[in-house]
Phi, psi and omega in degrees: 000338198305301176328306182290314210279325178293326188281317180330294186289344189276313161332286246274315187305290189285070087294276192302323186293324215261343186269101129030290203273298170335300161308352189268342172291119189310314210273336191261356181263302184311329171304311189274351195232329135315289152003300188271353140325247153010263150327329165287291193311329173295290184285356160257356167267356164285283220275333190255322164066075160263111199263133181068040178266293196335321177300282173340299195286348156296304166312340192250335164299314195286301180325323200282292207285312239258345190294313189270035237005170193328016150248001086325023174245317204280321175298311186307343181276309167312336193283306176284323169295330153256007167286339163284328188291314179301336174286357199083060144026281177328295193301171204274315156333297195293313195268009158281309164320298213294354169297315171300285161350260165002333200262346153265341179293329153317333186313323174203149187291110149216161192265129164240071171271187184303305201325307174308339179257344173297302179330290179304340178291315198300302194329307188276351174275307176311330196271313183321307184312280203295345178278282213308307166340292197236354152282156201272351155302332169279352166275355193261303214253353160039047175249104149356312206254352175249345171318284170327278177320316189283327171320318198298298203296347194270005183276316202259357157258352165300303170327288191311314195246004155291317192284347172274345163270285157027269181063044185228119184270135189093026163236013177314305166301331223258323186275344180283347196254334190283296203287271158034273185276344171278337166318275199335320186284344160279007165134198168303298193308286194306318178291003171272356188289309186302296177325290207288004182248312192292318202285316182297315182292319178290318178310305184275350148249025157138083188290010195226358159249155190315352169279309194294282174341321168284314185323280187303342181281293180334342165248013163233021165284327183279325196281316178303339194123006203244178210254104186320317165346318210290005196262331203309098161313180207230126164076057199235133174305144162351298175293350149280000000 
């Protein structure tokens, strides 16, 4: 899971770098450039392999990204929260990283209650979707498995955002098992796009409860093949 979240965020860093139009945006060029920030720092604590170096090099990616004002400050928060929440939250670890973090993070305001790092995942799984959409890197690289992913992530933010107008209780499972299995169906790319969106979103809100556990078996009933109907509450409309 780590792994992925690394390729994920390595991804989502050549999107933002490779898209135009976008970058032409004050908040979304700071993203993106921050990002690559992030990134530089990840792959020289990787190359120096240093033991009790991490901490330096997480503080110094967020310090770098956070420099470059607040869209870089925000993608760096999203990157590092989620890489931790996937690594264990918890551990005494995690919360010395995220500590390192923090200590740049003052530089400009942003809120990391849950709700809010809940936000920020979708946002960057949408902002993920639409570079995966519309960069010319997937037109460069002519590949079938980001082809597959980028289809995948836009099955799982229709999923996402039919169920926030929806707005129906006790259908939650029903739209998480649809986006799942329509990813899925699109080849290895979509279902890994899915995976790596469902572990990121449970992780931050709470992989360890008895909800977030049903959330996942429901997203790998869809993702296997299985047929979302079983989640469908009764008087959940038609047009879903």
């Amino acid at each position: 899971m780590a792994s992925s979240v690394s390729v994920f965020c390595l991804v989502t860093c050549l999107l933002l770098m490779s898209t135009p139009v976008l970058c032409q945006f004050g908040f979304a060029k700071q993203a993106a450039q921050g990002a690559r920030d992030m990134w530089k720092a990840y792959t020289d604590m990787r190359e120096a392999n240093y033991i009790g170096a991490d901490k330096y090099f997480h503080a110094r990616g967020n310090y770098d990204a956070a420099q470059r004002g607040p869209g870089g400050k925000w993608v760096a928060g999203v990157i590092s929260d989620a890489r931790e929440a996937v690594q264990g939250s918890h551990t005494a670890d995690s919360k010395a990283d995220q500590a390192a973090k923090s200590v740049f993070s003052t530089l400009l305001c942003v809120d990391t209650t849950e709700q809010n790092m809940t936000s920020s995942v979708s946002i960057f799984c949408l902002i993920t979707c639409l570079l995966l959409l519309n960069s010319p890197v997937c037109h460069l690289w002519d590949c079938d498995f980001v082809k597959e992913a980028a289809e995948g992530a836009a099955d799982m933010w229709d999923a996402y955002t039919d169920m926030r107008e929806a707005n129906y209780i006790g259908a939650d499972k029903y739209f998480h098992a649809r986006g799942n299995y329509e990813a899925a169906e699109r080849g290895p790319g979509g279902k890994w796009a899915a995976e790596v969106i469902s572990d990121v979103r449970e992780a931050f809100q709470g992989s360890d409860t008895e909800d977030s556990k049903a959330d996942q078996a429901a997203n790998e009933w869809g993702r296997n093949g299985g047929d979302p109907n079983k989640y469908r509450p009764d008087g959940l409309p038609d047009k879903y």
